[in-house]
PDBQT receptor file of N, H, CA, C and O in Angstrom, charges set to zero:
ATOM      1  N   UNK A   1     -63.698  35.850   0.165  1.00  0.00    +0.000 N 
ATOM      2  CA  UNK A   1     -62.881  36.421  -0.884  1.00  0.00    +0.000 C 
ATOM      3  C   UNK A   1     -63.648  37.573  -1.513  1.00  0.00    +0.000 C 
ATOM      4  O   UNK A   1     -64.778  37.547  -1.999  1.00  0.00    +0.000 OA
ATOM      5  N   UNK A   2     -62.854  38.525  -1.411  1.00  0.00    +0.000 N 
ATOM      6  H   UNK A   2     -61.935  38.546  -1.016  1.00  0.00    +0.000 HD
ATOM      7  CA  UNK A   2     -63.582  39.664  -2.339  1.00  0.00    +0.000 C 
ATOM      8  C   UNK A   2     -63.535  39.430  -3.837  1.00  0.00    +0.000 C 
ATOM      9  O   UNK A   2     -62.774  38.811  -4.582  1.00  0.00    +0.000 OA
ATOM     10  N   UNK A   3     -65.065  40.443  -4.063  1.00  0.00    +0.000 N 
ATOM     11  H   UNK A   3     -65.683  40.946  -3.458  1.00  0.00    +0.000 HD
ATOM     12  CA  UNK A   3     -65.038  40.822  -5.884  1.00  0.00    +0.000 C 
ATOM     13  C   UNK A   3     -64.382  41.046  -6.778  1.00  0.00    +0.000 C 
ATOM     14  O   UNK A   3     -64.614  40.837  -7.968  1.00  0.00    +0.000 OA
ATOM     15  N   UNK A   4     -62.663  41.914  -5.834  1.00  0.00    +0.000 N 
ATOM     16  H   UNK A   4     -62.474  42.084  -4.866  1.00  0.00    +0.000 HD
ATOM     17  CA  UNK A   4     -61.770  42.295  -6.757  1.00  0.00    +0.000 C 
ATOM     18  C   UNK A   4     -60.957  40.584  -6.811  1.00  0.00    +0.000 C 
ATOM     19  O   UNK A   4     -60.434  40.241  -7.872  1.00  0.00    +0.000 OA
ATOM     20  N   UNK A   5     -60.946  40.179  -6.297  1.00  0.00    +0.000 N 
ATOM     21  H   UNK A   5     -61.370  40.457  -5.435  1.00  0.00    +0.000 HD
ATOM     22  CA  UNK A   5     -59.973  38.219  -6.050  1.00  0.00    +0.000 C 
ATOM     23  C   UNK A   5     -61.229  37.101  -6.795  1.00  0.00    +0.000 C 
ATOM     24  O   UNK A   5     -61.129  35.875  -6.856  1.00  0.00    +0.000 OA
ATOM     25  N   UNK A   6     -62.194  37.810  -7.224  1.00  0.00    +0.000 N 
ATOM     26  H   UNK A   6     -62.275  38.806  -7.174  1.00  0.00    +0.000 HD
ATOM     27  CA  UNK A   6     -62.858  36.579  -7.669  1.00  0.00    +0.000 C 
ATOM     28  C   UNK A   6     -62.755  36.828  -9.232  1.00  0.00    +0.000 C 
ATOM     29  O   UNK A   6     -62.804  35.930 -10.072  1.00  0.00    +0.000 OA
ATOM     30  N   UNK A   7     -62.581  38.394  -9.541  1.00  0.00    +0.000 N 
ATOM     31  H   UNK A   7     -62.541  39.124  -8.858  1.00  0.00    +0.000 HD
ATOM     32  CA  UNK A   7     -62.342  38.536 -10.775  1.00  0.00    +0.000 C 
ATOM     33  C   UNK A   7     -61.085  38.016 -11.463  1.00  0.00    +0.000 C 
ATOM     34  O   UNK A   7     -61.079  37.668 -12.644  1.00  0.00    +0.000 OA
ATOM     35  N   UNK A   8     -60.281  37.990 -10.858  1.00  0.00    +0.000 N 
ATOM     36  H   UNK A   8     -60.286  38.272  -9.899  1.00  0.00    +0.000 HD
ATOM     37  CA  UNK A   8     -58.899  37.477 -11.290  1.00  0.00    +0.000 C 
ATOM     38  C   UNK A   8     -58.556  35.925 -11.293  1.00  0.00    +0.000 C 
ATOM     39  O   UNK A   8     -57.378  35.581 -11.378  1.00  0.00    +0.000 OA
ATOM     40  N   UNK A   9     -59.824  34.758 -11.177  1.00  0.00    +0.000 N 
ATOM     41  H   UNK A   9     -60.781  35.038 -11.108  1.00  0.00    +0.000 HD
ATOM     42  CA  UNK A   9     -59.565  33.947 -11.190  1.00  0.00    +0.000 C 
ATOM     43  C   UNK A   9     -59.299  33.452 -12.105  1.00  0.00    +0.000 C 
ATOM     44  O   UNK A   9     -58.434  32.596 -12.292  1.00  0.00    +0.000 OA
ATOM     45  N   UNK A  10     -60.533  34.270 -13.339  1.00  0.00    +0.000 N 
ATOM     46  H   UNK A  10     -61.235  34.965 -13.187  1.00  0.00    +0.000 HD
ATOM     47  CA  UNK A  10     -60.108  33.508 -14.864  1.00  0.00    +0.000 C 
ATOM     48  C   UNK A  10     -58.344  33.931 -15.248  1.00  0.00    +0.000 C 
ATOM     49  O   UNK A  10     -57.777  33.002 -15.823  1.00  0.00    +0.000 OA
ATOM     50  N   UNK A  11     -57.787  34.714 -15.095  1.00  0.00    +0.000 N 
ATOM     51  H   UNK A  11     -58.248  35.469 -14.628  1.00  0.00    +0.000 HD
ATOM     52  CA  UNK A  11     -56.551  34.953 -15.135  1.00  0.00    +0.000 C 
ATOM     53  C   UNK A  11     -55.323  34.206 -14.584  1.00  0.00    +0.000 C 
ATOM     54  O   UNK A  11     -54.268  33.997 -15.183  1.00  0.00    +0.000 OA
ATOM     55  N   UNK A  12     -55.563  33.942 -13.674  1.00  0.00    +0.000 N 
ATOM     56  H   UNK A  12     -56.420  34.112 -13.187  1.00  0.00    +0.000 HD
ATOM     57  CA  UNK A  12     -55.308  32.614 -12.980  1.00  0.00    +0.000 C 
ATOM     58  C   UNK A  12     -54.998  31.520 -13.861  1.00  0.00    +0.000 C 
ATOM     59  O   UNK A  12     -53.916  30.997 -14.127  1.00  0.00    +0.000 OA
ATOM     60  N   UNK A  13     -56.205  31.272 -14.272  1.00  0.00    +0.000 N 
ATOM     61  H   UNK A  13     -57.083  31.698 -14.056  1.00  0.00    +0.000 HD
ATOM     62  CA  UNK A  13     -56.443  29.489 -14.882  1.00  0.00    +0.000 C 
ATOM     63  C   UNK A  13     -56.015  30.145 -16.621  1.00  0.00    +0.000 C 
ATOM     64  O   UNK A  13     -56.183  29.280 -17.480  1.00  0.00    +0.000 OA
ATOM     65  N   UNK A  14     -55.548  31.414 -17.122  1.00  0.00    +0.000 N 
ATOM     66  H   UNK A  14     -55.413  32.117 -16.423  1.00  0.00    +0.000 HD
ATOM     67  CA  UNK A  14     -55.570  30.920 -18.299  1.00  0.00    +0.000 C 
ATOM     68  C   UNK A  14     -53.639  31.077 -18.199  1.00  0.00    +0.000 C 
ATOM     69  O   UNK A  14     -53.064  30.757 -19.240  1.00  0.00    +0.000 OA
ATOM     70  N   UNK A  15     -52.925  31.443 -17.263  1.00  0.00    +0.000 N 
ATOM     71  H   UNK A  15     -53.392  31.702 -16.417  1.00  0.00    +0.000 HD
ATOM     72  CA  UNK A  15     -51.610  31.615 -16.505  1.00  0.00    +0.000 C 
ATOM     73  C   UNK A  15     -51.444  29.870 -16.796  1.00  0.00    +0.000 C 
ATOM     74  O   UNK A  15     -50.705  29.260 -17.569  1.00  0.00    +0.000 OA
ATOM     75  N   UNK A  16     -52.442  29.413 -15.844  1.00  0.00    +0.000 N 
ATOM     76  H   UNK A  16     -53.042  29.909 -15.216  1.00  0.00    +0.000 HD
ATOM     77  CA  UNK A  16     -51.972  27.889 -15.344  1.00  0.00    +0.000 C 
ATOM     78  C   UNK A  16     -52.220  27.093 -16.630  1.00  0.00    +0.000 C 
ATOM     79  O   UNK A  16     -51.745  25.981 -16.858  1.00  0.00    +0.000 OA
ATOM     80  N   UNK A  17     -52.799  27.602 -17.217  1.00  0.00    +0.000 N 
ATOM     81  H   UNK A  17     -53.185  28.506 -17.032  1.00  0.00    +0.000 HD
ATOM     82  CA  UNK A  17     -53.190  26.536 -18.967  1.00  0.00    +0.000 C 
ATOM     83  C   UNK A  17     -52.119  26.910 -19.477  1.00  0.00    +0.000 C 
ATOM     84  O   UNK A  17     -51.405  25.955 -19.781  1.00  0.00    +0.000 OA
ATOM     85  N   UNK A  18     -51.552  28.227 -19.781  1.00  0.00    +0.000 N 
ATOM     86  H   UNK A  18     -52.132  29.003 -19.535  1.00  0.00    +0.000 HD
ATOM     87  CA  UNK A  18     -50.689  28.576 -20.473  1.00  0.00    +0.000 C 
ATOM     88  C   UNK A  18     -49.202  27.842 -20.214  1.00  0.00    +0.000 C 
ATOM     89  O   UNK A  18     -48.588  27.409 -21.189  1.00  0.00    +0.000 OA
ATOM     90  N   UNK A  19     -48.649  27.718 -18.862  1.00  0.00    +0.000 N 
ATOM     91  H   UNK A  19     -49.148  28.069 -18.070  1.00  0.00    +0.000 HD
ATOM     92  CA  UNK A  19     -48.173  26.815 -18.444  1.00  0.00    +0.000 C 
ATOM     93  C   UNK A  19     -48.260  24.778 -18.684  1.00  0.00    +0.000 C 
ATOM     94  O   UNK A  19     -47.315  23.992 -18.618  1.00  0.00    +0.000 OA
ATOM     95  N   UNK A  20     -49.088  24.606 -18.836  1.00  0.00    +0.000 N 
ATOM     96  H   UNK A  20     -49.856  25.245 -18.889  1.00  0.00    +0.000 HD
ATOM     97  CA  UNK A  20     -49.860  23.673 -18.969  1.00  0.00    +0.000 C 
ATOM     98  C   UNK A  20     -48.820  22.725 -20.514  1.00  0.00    +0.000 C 
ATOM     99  O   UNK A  20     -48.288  21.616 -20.577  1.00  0.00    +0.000 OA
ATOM    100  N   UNK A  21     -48.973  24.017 -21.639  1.00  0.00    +0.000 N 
ATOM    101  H   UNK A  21     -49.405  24.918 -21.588  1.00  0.00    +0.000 HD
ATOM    102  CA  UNK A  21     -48.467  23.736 -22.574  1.00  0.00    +0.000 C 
ATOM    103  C   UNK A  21     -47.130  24.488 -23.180  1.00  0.00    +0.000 C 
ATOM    104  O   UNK A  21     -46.773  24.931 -24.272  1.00  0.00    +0.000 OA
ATOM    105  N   UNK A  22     -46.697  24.400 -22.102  1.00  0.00    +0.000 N 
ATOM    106  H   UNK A  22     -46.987  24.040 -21.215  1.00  0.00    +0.000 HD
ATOM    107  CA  UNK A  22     -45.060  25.256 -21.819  1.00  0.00    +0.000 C 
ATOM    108  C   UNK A  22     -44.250  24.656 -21.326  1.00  0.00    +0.000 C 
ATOM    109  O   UNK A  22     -44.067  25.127 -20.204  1.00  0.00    +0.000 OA
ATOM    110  N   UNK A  23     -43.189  23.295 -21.639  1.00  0.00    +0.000 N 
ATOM    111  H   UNK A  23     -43.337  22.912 -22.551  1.00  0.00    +0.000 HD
ATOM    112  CA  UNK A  23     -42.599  22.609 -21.032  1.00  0.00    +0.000 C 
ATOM    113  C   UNK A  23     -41.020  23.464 -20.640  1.00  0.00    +0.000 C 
ATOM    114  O   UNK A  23     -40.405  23.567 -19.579  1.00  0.00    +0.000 OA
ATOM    115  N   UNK A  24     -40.789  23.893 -21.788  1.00  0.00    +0.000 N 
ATOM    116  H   UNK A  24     -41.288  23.809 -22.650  1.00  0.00    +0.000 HD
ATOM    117  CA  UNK A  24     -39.547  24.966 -21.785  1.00  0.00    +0.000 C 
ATOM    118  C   UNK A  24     -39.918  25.996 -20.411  1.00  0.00    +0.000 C 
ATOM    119  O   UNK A  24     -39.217  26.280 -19.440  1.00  0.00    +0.000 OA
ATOM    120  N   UNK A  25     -41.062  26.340 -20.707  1.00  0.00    +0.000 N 
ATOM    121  H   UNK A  25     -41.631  26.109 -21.496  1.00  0.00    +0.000 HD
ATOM    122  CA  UNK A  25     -40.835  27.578 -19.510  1.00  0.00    +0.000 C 
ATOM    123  C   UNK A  25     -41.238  27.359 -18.372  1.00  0.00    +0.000 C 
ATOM    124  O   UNK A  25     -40.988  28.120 -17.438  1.00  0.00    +0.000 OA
ATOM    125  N   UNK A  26     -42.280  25.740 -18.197  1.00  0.00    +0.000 N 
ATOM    126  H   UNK A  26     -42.483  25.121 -18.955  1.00  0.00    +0.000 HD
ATOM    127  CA  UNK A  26     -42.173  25.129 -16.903  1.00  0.00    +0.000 C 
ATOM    128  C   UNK A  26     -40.835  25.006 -16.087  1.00  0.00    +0.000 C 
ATOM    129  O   UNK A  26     -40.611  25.512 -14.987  1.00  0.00    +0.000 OA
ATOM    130  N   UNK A  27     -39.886  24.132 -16.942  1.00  0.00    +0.000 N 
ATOM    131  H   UNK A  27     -40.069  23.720 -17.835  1.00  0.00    +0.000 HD
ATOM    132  CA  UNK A  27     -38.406  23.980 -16.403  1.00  0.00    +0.000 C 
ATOM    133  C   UNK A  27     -37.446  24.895 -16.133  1.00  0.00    +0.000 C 
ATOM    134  O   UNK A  27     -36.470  24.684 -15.413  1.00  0.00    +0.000 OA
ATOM    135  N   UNK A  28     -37.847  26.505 -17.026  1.00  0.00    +0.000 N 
ATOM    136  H   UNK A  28     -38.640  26.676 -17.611  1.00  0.00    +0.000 HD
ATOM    137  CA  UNK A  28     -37.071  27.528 -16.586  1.00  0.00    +0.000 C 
ATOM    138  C   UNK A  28     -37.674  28.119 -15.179  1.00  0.00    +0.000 C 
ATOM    139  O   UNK A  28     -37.069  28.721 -14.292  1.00  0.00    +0.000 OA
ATOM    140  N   UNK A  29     -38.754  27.837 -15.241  1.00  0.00    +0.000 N 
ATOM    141  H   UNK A  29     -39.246  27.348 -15.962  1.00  0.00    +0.000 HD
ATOM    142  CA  UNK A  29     -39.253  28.368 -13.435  1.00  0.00    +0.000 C 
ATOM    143  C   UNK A  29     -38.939  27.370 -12.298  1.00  0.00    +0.000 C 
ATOM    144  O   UNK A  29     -38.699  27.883 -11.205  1.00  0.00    +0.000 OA
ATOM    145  N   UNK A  30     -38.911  26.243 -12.373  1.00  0.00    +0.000 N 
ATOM    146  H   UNK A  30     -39.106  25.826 -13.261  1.00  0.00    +0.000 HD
ATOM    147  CA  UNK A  30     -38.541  25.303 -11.637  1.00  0.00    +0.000 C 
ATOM    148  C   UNK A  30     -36.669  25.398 -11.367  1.00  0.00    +0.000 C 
ATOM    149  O   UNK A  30     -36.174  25.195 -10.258  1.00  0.00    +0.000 OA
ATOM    150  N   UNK A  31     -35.838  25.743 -12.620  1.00  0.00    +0.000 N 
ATOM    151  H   UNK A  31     -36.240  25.908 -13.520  1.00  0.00    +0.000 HD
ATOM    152  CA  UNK A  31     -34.964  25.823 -12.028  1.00  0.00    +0.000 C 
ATOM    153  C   UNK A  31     -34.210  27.260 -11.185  1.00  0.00    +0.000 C 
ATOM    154  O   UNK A  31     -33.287  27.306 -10.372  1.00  0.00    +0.000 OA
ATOM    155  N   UNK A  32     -35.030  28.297 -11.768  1.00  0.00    +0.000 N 
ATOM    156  H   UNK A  32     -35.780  28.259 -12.428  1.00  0.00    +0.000 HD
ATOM    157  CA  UNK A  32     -35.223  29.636 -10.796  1.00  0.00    +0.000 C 
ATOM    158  C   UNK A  32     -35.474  29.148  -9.663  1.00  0.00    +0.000 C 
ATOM    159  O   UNK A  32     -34.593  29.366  -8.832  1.00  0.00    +0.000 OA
ATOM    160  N   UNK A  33     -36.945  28.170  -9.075  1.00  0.00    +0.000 N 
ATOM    161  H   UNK A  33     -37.661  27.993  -9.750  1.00  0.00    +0.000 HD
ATOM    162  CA  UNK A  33     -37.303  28.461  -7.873  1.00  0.00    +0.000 C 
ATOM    163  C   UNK A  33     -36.098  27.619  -7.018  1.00  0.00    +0.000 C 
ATOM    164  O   UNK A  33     -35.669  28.036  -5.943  1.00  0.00    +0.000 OA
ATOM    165  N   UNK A  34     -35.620  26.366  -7.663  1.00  0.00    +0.000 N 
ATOM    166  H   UNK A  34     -35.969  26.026  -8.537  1.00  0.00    +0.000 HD
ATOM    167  CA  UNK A  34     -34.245  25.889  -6.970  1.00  0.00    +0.000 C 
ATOM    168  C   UNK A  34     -33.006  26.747  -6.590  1.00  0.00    +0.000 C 
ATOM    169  O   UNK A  34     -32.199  26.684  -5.663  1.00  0.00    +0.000 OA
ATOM    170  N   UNK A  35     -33.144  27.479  -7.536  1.00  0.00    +0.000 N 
ATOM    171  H   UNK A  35     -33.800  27.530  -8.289  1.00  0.00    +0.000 HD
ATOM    172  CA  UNK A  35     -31.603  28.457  -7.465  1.00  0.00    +0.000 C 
ATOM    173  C   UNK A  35     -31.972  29.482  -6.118  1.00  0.00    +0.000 C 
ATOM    174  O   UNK A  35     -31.208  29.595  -5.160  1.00  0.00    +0.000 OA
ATOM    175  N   UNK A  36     -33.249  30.181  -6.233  1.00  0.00    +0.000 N 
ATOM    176  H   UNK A  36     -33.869  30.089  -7.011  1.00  0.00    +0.000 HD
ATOM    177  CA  UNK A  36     -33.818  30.966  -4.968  1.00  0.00    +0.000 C 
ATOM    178  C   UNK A  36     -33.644  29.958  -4.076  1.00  0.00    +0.000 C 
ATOM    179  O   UNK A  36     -32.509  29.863  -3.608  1.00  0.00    +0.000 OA
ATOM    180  N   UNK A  37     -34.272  29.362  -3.800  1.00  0.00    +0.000 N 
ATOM    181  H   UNK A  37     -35.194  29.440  -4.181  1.00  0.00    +0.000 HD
ATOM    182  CA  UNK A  37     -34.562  28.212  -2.496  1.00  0.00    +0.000 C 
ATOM    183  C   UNK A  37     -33.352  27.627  -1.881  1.00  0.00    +0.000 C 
ATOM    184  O   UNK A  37     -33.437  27.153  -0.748  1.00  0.00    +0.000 OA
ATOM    185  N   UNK A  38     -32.100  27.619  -2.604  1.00  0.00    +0.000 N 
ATOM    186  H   UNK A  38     -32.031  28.004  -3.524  1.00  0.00    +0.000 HD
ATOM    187  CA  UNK A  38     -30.601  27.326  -2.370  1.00  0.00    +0.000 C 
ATOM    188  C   UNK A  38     -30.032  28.497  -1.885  1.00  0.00    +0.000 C 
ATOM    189  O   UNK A  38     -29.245  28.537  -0.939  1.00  0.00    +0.000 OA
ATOM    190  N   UNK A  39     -30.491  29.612  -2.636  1.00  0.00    +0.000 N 
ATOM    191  H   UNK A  39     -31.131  29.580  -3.404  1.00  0.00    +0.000 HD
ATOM    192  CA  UNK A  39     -29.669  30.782  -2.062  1.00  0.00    +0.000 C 
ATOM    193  C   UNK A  39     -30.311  31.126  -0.550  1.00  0.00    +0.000 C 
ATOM    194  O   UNK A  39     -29.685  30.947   0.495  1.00  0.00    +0.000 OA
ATOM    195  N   UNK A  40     -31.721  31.670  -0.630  1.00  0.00    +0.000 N 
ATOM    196  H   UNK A  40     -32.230  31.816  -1.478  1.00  0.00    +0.000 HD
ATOM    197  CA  UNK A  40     -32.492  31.942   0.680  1.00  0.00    +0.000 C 
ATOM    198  C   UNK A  40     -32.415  31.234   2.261  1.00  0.00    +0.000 C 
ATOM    199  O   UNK A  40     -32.482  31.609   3.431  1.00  0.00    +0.000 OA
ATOM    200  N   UNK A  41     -32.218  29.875   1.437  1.00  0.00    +0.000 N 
ATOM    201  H   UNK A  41     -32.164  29.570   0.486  1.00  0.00    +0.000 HD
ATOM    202  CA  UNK A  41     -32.633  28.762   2.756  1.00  0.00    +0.000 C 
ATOM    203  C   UNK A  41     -31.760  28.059   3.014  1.00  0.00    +0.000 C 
ATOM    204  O   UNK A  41     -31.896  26.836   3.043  1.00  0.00    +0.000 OA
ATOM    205  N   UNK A  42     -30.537  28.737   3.289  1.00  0.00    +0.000 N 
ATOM    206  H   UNK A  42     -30.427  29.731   3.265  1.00  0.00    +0.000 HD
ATOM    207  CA  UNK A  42     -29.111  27.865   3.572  1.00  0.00    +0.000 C 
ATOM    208  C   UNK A  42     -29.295  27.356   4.429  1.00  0.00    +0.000 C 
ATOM    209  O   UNK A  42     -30.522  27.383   4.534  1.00  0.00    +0.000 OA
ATOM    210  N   UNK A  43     -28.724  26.602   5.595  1.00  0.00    +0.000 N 
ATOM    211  H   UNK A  43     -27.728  26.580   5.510  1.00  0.00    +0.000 HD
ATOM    212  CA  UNK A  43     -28.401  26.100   6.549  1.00  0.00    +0.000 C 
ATOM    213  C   UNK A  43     -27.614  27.344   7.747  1.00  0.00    +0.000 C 
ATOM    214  O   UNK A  43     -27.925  27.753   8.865  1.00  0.00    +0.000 OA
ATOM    215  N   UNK A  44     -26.805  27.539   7.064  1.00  0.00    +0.000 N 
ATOM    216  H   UNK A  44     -26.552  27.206   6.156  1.00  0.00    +0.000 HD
ATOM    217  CA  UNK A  44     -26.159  28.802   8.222  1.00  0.00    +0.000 C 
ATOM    218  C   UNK A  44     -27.863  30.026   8.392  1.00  0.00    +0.000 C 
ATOM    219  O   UNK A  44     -28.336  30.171   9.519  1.00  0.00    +0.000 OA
ATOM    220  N   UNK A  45     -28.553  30.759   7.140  1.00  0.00    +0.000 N 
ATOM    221  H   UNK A  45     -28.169  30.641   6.224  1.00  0.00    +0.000 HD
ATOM    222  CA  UNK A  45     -29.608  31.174   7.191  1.00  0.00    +0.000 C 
ATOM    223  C   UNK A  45     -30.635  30.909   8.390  1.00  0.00    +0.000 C 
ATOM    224  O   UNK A  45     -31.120  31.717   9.182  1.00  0.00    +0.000 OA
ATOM    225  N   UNK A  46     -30.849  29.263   8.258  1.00  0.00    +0.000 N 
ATOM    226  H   UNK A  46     -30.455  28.606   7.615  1.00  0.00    +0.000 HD
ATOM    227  CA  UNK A  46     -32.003  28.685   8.935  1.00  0.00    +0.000 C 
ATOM    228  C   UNK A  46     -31.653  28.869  10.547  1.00  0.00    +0.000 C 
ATOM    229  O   UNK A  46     -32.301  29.543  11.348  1.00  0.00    +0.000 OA
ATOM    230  N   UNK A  47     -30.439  28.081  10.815  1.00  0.00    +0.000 N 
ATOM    231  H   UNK A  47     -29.913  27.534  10.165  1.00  0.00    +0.000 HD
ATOM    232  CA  UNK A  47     -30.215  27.856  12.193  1.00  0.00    +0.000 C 
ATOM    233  C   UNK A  47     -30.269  29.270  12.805  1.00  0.00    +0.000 C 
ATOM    234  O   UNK A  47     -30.701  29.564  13.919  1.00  0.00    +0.000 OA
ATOM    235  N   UNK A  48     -29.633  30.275  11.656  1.00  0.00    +0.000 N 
ATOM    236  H   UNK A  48     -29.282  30.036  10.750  1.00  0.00    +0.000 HD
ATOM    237  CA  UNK A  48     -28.918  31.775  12.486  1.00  0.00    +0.000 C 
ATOM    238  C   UNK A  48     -30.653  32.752  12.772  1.00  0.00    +0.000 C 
ATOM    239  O   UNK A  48     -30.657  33.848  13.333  1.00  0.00    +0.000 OA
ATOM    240  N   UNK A  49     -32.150  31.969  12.188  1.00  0.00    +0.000 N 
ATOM    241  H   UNK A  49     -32.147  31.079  11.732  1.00  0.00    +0.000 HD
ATOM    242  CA  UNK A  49     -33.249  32.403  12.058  1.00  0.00    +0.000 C 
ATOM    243  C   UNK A  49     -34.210  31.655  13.106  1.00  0.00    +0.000 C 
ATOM    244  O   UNK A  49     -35.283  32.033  13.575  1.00  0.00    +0.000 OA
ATOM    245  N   UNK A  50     -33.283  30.146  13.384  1.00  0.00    +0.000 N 
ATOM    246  H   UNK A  50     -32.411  29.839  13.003  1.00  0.00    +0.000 HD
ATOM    247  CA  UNK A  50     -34.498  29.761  14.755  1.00  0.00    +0.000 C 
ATOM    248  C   UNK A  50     -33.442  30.484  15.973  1.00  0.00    +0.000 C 
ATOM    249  O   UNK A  50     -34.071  30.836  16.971  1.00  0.00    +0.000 OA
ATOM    250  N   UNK A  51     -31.904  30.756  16.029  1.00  0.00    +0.000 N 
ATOM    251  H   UNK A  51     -31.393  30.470  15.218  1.00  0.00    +0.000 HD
ATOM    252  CA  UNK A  51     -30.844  31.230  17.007  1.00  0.00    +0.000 C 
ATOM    253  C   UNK A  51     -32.060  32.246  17.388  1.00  0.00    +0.000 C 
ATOM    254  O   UNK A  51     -32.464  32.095  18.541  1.00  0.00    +0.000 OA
ATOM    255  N   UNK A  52     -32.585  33.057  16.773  1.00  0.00    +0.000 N 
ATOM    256  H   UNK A  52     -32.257  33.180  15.837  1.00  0.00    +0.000 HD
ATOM    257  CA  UNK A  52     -32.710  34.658  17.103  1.00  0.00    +0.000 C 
ATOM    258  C   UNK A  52     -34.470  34.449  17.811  1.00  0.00    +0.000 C 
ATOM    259  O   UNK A  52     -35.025  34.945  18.792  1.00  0.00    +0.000 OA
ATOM    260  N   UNK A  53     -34.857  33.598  16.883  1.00  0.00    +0.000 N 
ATOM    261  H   UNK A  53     -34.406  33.196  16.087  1.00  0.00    +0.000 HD
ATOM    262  CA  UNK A  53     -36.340  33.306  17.938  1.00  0.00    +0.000 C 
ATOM    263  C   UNK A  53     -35.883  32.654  19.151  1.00  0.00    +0.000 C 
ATOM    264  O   UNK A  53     -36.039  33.335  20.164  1.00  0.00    +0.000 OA
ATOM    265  N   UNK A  54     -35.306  31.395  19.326  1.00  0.00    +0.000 N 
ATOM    266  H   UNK A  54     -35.179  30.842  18.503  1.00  0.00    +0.000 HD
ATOM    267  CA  UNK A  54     -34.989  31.489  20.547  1.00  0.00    +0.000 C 
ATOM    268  C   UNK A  54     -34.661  32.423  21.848  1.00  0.00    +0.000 C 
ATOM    269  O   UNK A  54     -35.227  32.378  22.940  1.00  0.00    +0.000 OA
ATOM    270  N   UNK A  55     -33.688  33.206  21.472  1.00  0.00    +0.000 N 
ATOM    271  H   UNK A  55     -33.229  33.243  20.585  1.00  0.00    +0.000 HD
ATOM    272  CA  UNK A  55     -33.237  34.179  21.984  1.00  0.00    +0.000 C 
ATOM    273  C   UNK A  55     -34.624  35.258  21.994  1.00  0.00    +0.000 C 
ATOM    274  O   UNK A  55     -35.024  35.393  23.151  1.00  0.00    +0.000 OA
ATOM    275  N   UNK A  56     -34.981  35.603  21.556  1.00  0.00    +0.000 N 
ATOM    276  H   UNK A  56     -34.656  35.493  20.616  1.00  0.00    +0.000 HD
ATOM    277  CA  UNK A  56     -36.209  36.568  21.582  1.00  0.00    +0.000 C 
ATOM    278  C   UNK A  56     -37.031  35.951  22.494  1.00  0.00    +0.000 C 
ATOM    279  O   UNK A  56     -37.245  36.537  23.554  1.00  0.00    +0.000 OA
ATOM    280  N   UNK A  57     -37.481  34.991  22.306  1.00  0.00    +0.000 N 
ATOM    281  H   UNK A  57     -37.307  34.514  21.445  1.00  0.00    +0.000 HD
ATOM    282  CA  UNK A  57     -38.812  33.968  23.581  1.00  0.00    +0.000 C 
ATOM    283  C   UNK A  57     -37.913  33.826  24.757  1.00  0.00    +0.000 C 
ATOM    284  O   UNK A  57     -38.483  33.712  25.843  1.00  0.00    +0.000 OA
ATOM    285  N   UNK A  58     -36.586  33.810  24.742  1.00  0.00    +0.000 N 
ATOM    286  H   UNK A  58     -36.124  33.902  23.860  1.00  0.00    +0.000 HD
ATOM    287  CA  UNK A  58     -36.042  33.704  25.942  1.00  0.00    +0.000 C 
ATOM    288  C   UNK A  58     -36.371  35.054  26.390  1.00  0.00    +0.000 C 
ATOM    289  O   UNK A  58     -37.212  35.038  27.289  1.00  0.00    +0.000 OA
ATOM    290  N   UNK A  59     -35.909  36.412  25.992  1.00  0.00    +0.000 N 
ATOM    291  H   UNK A  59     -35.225  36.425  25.263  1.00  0.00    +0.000 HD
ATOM    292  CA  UNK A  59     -35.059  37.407  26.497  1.00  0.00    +0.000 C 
ATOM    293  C   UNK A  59     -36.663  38.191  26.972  1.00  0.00    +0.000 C 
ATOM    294  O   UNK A  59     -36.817  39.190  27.675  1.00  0.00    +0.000 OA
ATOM    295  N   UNK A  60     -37.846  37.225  26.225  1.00  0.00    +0.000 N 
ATOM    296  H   UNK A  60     -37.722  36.413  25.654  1.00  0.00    +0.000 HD
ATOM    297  CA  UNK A  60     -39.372  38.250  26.863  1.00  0.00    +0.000 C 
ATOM    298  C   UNK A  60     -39.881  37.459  27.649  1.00  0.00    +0.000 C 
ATOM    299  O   UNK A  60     -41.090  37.511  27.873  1.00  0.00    +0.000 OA
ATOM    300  N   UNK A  61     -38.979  36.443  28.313  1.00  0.00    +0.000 N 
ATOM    301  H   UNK A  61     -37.997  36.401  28.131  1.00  0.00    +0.000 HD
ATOM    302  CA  UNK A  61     -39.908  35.699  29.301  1.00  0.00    +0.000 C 
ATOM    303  C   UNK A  61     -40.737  34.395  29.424  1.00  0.00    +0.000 C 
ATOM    304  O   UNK A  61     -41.074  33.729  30.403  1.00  0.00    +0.000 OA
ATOM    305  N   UNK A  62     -41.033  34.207  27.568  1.00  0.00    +0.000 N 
ATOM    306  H   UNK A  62     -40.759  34.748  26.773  1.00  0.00    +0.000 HD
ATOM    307  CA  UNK A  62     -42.270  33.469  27.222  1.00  0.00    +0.000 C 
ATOM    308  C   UNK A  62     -41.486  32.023  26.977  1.00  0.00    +0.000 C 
ATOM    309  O   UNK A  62     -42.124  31.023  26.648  1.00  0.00    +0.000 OA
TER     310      UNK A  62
C-alpha cells in the first residue's frame, strides 16, 4: 500500500466512528444500498450478463 493510502486511514476510521454513532444515517445507507442492489441486480440483468459471457467463451473458442 502506498504513502498516499496509508495516509487516509485515519479518515477512514473517523468515517467508520462517525457512523458508529449514527443510527439514523446507518439505516439511510442501508436502505440506499437495498434500493441500488434491487435496481442493478435484477434477475433479467444477471442471466442477460452470464447469456453474453457464455456466448463470448463460446464465439472465441475457449
Amino acid at each position: 500500500m502506498g504513502s498516499s493510502a496509508s495516509r487516509r486511514w485515519p479518515a477512514l476510521a473517523d468515517a467508520i466512528a462517525g457512523l458508529l454513532g449514527d443510527s439514523g444515517r446507518r439505516e439511510r445507507m442501508a436502505d440506499c444500498g437495498r434500493t441500488l442492489a434491487r435496481e442493478r441486480f435484477t434477475i433479467e440483468s444477471t442471466v442477460a450478463g452470464m447469456r453474453d459471457c457464455y456466448v463470448e467463451v463460446a464465439s472465441s473458442g475457449g
